[in-house]
PLY file of the C-alpha trace (Angstrom):
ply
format ascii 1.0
element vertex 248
property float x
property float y
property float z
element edge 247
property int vertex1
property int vertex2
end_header
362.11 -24.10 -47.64
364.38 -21.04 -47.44
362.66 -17.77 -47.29
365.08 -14.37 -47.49
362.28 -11.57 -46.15
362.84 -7.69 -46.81
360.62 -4.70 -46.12
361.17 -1.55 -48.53
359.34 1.77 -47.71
355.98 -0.66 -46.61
356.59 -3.22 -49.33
357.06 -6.62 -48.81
359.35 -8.88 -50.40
359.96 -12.94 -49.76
362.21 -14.83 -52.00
361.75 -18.59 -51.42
363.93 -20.99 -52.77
360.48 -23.23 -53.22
357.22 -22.78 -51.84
354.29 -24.84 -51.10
350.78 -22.61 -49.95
347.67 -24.18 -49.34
344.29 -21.87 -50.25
344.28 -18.77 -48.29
343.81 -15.43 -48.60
344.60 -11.54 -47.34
344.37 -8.12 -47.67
347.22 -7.63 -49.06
347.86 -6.96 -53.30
350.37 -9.83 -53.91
352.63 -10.29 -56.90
354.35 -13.51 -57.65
357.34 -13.88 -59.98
357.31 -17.63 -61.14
358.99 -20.36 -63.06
357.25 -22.11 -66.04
356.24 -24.99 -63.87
355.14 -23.51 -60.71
351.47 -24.48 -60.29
349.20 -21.39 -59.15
345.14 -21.22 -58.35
343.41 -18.15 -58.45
339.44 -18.48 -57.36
340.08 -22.65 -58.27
341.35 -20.96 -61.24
345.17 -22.87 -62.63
347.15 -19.94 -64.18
350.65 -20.26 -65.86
352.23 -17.12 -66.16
355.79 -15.50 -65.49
354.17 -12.45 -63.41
350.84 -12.60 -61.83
348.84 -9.79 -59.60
346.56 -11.14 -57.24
343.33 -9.21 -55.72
343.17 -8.49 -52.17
341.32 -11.11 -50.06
341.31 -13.01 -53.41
341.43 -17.07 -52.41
344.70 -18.72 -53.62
347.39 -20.92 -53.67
350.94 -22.04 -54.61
353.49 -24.65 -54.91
356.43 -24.88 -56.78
359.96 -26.04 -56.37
361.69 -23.48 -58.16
362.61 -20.43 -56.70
359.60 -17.97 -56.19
359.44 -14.32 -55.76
356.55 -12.57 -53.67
355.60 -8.92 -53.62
353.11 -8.08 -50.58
351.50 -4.30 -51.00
349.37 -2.81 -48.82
346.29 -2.31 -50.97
345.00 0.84 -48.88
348.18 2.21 -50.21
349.33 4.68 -53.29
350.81 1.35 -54.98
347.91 -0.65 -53.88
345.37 1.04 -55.45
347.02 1.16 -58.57
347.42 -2.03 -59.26
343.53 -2.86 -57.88
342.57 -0.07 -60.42
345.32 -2.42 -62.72
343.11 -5.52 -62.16
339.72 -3.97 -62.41
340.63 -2.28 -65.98
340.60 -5.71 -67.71
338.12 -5.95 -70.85
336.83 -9.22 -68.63
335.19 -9.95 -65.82
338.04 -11.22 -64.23
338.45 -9.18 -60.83
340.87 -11.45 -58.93
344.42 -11.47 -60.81
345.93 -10.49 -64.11
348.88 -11.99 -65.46
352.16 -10.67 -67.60
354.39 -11.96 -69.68
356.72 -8.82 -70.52
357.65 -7.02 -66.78
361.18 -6.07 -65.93
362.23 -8.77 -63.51
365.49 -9.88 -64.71
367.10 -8.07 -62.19
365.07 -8.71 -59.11
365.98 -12.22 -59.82
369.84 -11.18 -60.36
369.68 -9.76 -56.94
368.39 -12.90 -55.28
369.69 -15.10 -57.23
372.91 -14.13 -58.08
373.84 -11.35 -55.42
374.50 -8.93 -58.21
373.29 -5.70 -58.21
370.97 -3.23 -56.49
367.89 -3.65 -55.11
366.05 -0.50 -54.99
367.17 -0.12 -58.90
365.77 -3.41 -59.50
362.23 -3.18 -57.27
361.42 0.11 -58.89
362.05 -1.42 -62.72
359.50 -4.21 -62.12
356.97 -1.69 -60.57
357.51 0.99 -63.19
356.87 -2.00 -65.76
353.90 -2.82 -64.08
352.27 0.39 -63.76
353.73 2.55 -66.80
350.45 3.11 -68.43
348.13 3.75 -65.45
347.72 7.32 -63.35
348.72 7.88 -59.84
345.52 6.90 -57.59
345.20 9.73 -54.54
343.30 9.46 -51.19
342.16 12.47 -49.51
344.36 13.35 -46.19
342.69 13.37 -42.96
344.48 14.20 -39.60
342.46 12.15 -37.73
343.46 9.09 -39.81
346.67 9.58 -39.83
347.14 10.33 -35.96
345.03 6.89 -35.77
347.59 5.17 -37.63
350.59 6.95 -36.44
349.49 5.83 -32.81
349.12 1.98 -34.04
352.36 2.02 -35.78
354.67 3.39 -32.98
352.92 1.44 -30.10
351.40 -2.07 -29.39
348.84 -2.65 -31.82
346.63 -4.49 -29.18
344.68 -1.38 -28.66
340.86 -0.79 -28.39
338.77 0.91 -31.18
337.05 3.19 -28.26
340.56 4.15 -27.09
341.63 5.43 -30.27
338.22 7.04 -31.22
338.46 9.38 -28.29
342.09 10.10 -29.20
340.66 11.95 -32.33
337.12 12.82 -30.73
335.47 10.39 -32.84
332.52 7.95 -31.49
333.91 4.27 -32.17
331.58 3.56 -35.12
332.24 6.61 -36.69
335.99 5.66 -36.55
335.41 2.34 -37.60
333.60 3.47 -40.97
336.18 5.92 -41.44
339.32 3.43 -41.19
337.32 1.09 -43.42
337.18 3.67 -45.79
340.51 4.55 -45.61
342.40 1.61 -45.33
340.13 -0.74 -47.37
339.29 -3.11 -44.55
338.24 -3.53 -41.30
339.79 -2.58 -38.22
340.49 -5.41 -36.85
341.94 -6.74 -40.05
344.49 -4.05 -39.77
345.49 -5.05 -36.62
346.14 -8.16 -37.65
348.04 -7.33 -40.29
350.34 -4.72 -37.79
351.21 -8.01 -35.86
352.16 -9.98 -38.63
354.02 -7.08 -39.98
356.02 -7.06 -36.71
356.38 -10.46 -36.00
358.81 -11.59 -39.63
361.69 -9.80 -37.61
360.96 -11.56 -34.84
361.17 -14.91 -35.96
364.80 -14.10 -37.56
366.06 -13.05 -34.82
365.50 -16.20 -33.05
362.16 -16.00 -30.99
360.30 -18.81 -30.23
356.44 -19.22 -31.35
354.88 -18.53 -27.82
357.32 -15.65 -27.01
357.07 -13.94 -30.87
353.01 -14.67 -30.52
352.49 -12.56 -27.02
355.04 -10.04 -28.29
352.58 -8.73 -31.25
349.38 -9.71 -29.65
348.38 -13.03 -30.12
347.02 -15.09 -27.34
349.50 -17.68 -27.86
351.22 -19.70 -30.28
348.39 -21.82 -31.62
346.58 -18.37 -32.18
349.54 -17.38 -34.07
349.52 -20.52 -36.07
345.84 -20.62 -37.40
345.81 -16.90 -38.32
349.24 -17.32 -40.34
347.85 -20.75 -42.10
344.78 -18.62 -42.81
346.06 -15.46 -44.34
349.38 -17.15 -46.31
348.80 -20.81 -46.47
351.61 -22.13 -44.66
352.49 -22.52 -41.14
355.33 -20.54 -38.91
357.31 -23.67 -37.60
358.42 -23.51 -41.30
360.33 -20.41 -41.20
361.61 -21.08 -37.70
365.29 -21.11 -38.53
364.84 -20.72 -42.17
364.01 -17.05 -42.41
366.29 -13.78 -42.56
364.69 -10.24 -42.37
366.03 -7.52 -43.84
365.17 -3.59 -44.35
366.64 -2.29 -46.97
0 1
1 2
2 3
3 4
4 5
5 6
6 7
7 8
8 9
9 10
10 11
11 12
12 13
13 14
14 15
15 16
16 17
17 18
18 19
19 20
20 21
21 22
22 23
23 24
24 25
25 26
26 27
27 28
28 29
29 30
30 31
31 32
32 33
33 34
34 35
35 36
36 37
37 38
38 39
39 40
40 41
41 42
42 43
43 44
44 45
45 46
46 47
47 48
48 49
49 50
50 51
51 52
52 53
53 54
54 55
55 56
56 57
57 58
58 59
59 60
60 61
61 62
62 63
63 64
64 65
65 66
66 67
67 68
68 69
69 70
70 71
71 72
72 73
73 74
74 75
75 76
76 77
77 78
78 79
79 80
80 81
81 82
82 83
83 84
84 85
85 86
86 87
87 88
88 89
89 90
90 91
91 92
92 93
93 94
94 95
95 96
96 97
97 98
98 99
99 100
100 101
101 102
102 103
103 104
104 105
105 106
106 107
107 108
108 109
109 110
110 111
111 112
112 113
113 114
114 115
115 116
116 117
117 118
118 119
119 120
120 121
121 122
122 123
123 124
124 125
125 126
126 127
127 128
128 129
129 130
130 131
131 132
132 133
133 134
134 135
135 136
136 137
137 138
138 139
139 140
140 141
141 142
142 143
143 144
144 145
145 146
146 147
147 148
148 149
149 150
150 151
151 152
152 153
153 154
154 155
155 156
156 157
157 158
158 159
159 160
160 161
161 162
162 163
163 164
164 165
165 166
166 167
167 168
168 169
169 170
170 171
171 172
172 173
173 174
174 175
175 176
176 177
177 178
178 179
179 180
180 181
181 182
182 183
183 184
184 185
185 186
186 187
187 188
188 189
189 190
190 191
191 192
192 193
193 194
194 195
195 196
196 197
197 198
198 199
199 200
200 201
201 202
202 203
203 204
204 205
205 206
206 207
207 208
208 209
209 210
210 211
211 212
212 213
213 214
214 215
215 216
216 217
217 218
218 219
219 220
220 221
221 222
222 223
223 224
224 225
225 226
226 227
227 228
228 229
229 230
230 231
231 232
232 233
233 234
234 235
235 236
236 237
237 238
238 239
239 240
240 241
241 242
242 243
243 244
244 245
245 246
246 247
């Protein structure tokens, strides 16, 4: 397995040339672009579709041996909570995926694929075919959010809840609700996610499993291993050597 990994203004992007994911799950709004014979579970659920939106924390899984596109969004984000709001407009009571047939993806796959064209161009077609009939979702600013996660973004994410509630004169609980709240789970969720965020470049750039582990926070390598098995179903040795990172 060959996975090219990009990150576009917080979005996250792996293009496998197969893929094989045991159940898991995460908080993270994932969209898969598929071939016809890839076989997907949603909630035990088989699903054959070309495009398919997965929940948040929804369980799942994956294998195919075609080449697979992956889309992770933040879902405490703008884009996230329009396509939650997507999956929770259906006339069922479906509340963990919804598939498509009709999205723009032609060229998302001609970029990967074929090396042709640009990405940005074809990123925003697929979402703007995704999202074309649904309204912006907003959030409500607050300073003391934001300094939170301006703080956890720029330094080591292994940081206490009680440090970072008297950064903003919060008591810790009060902070905790309010994070929850705002980012749509639980604080120590988002921490996790912050290391794995981190640790994709990491691992392309040649960094061992016990050295990438203690750089973003894990205890050690087998900490690293279960948490990444957990959340997407497949373990790092995999992409050791077979992953490149990209921002773009």
């Amino acid at each position: 397995m060959k996975t090219q990994f990009l990150v576009h203004q917080g979005i996250y992007i792996a293009f496998n040339d197969k893929l094989m994911a045991d159940v898991h799950r995460h908080q993270f709004i994932q969209i898969n672009l598929l071939s016809p014979k890839a076989i997907v579970t949603v909630e035990q659920t088989f699903i054959n579709a070309s495009c398919l939106v997965i929940a948040a924390n929804a369980h799942h899984a994956l294998k195919s041996e075609a080449p697979v596109i992956t889309i992770l969004v933040d879902n405490f984000s703008v884009l996230g909570k329009k396509l939650t709001h997507l999956i929770s407009c259906q006339n069922d009571t479906n509340n963990a995926y919804i598939c498509f047939e009709n999205v723009k993806s032609q060229h998302l796959w001609q970029y990967f694929i074929e090396h042709t064209g640009h990405f940005d161009y074809a990123l925003t077609e697929l979402l703007n075919s995704l999202l074309c009939e649904h309204t912006q979702a907003t959030t409500t600013p607050d300073a003391r959010i934001d300094k939170v996660l301006a703080h956890l973004n720029h330094n080591n994410a292994d940081v206490s809840l009680k440090f970072l509630a008297n950064l903003v004169n919060l008591s810790p609980s009060r902070l905790s609700h309010l994070l929850s709240e705002h980012l749509g789970m639980p604080f120590k969720s988002y921490l996790r996610y912050l290391r794995f965020q981190r640790l994709m470049p990491l691992l392309a750039g040649g960094y061992d499993l016990t050295t990438a582990a203690y750089e973003v926070g894990f205890s050690d390598a087998a900490h690293l291993s279960r948490e990444c098995k957990t959340l997407f179903g497949i373990k790092p040795k995999l992409l050791k050597g077979r992953l490149t990172f990209e921002q773009v």
